[in-house]
C-alpha positions as CSV (number, residue, x, y, z in Angstrom):
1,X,123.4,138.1,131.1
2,X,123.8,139.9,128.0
3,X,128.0,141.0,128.5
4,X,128.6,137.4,129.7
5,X,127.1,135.4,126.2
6,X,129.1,138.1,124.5
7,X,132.4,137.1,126.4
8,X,131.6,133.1,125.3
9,X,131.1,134.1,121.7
10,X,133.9,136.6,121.8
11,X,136.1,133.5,123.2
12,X,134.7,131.0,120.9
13,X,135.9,133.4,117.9
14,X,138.1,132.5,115.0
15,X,142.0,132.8,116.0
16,X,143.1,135.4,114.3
17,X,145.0,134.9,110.7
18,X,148.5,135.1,111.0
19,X,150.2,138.3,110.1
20,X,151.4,139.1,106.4
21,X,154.9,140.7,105.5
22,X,155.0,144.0,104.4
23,X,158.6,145.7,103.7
24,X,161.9,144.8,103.9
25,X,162.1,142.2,107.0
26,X,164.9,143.1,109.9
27,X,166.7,141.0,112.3
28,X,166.0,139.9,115.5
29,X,169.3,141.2,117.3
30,X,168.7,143.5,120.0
31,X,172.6,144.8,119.8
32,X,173.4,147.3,117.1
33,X,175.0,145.0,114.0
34,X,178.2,145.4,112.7
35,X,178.8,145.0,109.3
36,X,182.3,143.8,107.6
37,X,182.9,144.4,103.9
38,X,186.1,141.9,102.8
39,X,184.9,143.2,99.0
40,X,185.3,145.4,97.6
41,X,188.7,146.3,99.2
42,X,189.4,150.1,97.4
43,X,191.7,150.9,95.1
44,X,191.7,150.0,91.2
45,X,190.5,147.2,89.3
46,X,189.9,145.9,85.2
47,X,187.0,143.6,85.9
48,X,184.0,144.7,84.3
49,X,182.3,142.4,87.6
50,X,182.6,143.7,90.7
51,X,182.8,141.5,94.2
52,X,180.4,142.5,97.0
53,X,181.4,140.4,99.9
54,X,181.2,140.5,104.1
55,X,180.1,139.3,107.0
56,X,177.3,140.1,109.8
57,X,177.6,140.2,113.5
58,X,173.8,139.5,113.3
59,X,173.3,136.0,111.0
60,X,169.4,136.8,111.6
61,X,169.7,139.8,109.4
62,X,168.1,138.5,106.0
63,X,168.6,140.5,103.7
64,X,170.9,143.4,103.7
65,X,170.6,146.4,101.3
66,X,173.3,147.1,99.1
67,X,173.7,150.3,97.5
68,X,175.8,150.9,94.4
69,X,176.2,154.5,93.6
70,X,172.7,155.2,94.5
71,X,171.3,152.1,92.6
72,X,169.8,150.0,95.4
73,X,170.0,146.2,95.5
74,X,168.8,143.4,98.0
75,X,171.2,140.8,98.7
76,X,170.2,137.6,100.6
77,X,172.6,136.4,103.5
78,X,173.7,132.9,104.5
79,X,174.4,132.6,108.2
80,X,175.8,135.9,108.4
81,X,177.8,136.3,104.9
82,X,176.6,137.9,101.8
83,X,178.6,137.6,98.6
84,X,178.0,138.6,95.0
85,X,179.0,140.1,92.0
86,X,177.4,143.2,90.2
87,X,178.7,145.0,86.7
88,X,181.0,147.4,87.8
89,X,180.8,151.4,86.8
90,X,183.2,153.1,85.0
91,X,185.1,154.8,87.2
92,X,184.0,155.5,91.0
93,X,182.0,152.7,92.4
94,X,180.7,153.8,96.3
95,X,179.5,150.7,97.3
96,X,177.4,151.3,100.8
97,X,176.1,148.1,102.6
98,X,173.3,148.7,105.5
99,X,172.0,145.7,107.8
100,X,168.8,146.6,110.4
101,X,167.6,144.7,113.0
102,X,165.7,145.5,116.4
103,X,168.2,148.0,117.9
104,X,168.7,150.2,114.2
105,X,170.7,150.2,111.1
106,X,174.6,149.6,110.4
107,X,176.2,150.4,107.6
108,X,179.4,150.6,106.2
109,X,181.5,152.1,102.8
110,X,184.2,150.9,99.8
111,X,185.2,152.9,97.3
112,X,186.5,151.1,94.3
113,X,187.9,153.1,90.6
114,X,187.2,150.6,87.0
115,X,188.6,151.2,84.3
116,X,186.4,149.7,82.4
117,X,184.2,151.1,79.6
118,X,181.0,152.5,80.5
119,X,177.8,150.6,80.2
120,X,175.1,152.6,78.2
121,X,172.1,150.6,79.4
122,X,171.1,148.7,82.9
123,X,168.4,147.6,84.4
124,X,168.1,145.9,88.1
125,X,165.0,145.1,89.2
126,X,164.7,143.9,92.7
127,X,161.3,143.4,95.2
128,X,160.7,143.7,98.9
129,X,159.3,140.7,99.7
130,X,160.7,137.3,100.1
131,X,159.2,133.8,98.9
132,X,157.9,136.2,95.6
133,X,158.9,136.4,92.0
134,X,159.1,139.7,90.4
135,X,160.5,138.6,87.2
136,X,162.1,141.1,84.9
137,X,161.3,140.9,81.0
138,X,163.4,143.1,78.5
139,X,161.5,143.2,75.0
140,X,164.7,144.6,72.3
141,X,164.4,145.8,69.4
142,X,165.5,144.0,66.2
143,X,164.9,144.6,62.5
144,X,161.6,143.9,61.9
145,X,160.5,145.5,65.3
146,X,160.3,148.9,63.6
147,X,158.5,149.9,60.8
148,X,158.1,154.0,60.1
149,X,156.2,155.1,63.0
150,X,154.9,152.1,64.3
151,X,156.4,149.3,66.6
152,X,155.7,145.3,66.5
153,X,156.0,144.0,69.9
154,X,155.7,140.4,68.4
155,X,159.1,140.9,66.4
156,X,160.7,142.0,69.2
157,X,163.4,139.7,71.2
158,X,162.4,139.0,74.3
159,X,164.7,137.9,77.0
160,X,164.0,137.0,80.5
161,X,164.4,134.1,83.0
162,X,163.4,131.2,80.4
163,X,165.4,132.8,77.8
164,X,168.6,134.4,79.0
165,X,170.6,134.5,75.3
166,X,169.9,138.1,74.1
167,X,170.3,138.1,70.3
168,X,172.0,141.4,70.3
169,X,174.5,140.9,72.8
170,X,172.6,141.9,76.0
171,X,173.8,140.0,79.3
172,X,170.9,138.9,81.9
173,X,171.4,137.7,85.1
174,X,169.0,136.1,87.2
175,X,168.7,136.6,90.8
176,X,171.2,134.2,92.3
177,X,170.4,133.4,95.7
178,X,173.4,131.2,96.5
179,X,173.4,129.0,93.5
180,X,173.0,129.4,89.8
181,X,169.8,129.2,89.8
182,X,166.6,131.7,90.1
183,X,165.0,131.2,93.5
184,X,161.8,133.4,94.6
185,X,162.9,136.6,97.1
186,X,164.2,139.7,96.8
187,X,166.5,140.0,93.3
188,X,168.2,141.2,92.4
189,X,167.3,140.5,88.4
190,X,170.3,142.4,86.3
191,X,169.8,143.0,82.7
192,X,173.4,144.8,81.1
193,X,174.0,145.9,77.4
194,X,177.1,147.0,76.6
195,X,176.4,148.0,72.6
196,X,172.5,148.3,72.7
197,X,171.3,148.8,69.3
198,X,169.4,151.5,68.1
199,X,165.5,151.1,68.8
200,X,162.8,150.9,71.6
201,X,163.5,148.5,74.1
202,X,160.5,147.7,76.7
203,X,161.2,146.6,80.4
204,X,158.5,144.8,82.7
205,X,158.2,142.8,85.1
206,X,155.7,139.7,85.7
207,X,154.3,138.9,89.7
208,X,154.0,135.5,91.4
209,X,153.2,135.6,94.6
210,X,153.3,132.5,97.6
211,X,150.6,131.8,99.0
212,X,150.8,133.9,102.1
213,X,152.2,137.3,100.4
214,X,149.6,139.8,100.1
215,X,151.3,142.0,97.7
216,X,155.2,143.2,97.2
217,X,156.4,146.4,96.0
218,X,159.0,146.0,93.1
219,X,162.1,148.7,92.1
220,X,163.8,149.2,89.0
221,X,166.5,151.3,88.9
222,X,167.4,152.4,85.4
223,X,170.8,153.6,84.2
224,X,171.8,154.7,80.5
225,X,175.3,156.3,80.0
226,X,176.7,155.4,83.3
227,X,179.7,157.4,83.9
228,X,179.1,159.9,81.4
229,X,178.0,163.3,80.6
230,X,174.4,162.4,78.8
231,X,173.9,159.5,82.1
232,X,170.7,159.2,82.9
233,X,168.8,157.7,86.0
234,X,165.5,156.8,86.5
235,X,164.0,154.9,89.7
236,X,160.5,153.7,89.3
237,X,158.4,151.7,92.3
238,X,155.3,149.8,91.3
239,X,153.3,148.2,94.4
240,X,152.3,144.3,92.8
241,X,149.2,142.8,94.0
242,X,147.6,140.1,91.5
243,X,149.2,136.8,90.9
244,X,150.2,136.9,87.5
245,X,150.3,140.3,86.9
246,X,152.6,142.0,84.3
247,X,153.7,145.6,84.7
248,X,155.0,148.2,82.1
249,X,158.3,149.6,84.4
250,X,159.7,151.4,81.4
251,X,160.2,152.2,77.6
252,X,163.8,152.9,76.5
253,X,164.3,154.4,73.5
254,X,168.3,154.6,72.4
255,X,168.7,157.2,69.8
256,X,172.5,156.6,68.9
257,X,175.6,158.7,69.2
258,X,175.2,158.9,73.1
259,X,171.6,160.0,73.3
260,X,168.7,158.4,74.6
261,X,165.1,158.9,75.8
262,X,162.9,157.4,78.8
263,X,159.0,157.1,79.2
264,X,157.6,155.7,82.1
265,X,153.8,155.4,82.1
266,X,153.6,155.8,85.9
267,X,155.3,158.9,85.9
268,X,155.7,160.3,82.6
269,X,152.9,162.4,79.8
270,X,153.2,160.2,77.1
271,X,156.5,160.9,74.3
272,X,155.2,163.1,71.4
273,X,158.5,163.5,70.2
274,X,159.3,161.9,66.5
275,X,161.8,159.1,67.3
276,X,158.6,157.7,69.5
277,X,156.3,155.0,67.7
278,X,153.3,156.2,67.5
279,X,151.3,153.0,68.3
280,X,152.5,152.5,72.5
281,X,148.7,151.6,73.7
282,X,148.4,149.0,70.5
283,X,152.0,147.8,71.7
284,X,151.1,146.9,75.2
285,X,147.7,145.2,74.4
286,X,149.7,143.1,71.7
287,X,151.7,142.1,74.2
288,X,149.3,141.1,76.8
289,X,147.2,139.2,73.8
290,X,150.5,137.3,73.1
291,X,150.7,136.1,76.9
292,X,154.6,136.5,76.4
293,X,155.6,137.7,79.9
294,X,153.5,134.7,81.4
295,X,150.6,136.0,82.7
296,X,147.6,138.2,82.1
297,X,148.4,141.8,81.6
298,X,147.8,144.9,83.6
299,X,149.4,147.9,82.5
């Protein structure tokens, strides 16, 4: 009697809760894709903006990952075509594009030359979730930001999706998925200088989840000097979990003449170097007091 009352209550149980999306979704091809890049097409170019474009033999494929010289982006597709436009490095671009679905991943390869000047700070900050937004906020320095050996968060200009217009010529771009608008999915959010003042710059982003995303994990991929002897790279993944969290990615500090220095709290001891404010813990909790990046604070 016993296994059959179990069998009713096992049958009369709750259905189960539909599955959440974890990672990078694929398509639902069986047939190995083929991807076609019509952009960009080799040879040399001027534009400091450079055209990713092509098509999919698989339109389920949603989104592809674009990779830019080892700087990875997410681009969302439209019935089989992707198409957008990233700041170009000086010199070699190697733009690889890779699309996955059930039968494995397709890629294909440009290589494009600009001769363009190089860019001595980038940020692109992307996430691997769709229906999410994991907004990118660039604090700057200005002149009151600084003061001896201390740094005031609350002088500092602070540019993100609300407030694009970076007072010291910084260029942000929000994550255009098919319009010119921001739209909640995978990025990518692209934050350019191309004269970045001296000073400590502060990069973050700020998580808003739908209502049926458990958690994302967001990427920033960080780039000073690019195309040049003192580059440097960082890469830095941060799982997000908590609607309305804000996350410390990375402090930039640009020393002049070429030179800069990178702290990332995830990875990084914290700087005891001199050019380094002294007062980091006080900035963040200033920050997170001031409610700037538009939601509680958890650094």
């Amino acid at each position: 009697m016993l296994p059959v009352l179990l069998a009713v209550l096992l049958s009369q149980a709750a259905p189960e809760a539909p599955s959440r999306q974890h990672g990078v979704p694929i398509g639902k091809g069986k047939t190995l894709p083929t991807v076609r890049l019509s952009a960009p097409s080799g040879g040399w170019t001027v534009d400091r903006m450079m055209l990713v474009e092509g098509t999919l033999s698989d339109t389920t494929i949603d989104p592809v990952v674009v990779s830019i010289n080892g700087d990875r982006y997410l681009m969302r597709t439209n019935n089989g075509r992707f198409s957008r436009k990233f700041p170009a490095a000086s010199g070699k671009n190697v733009v690889t594009v890779m699309a996955t679905n059930q039968a494995g991943t397709a890629r294909t390869q440009a290589t494009s030359y600009a001769q363009v000047p190089s860019v001595p700070l980038k940020a692109i900050l992307t996430s691997d979730t769709d229906g999410v937004y994991t907004d990118l906020h660039i604090y700057e320095p200005t002149d009151k930001s600084e003061s001896g050996s201390t740094l005031d968060v609350k002088t500092m200009a602070h540019v993100y999706w609300a407030n694009t217009a970076s007072p010291s010529g910084g260029t942000f771009f929000l994550n255009e998925q098919g319009g010119d608008f921001d739209q909640p999915a995978y990025g990518p959010y692209l934050y350019v200088h191309r004269a970045p003042p001296k000073g400590v710059y502060l990069i973050a982003t700020n998580y808003w989840p739908s209502g049926d995303k458990a958690h994302t994990v967001a990427t920033l991929n960080l780039v000073l000097f690019e195309g040049t002897p003192h580059e440097i790279r960082r890469m830095v993944r941060i799982p997000l979990a908590t609607p309305g969290t804000t996350r410390v990615l990375a402090w930039v500090n640009i020393l002049g003449d070429g030179q800069a220095e990178t702290y990332v709290p995830s990875q990084d001891p914290k700087p005891q170097g001199s050019g380094w404010p002294t007062n980091l813990d006080a900035a963040l909790k200033a920050i997170q007091a001031n409610g700037d990046s538009g939601g509680e604070g958890d650094y």
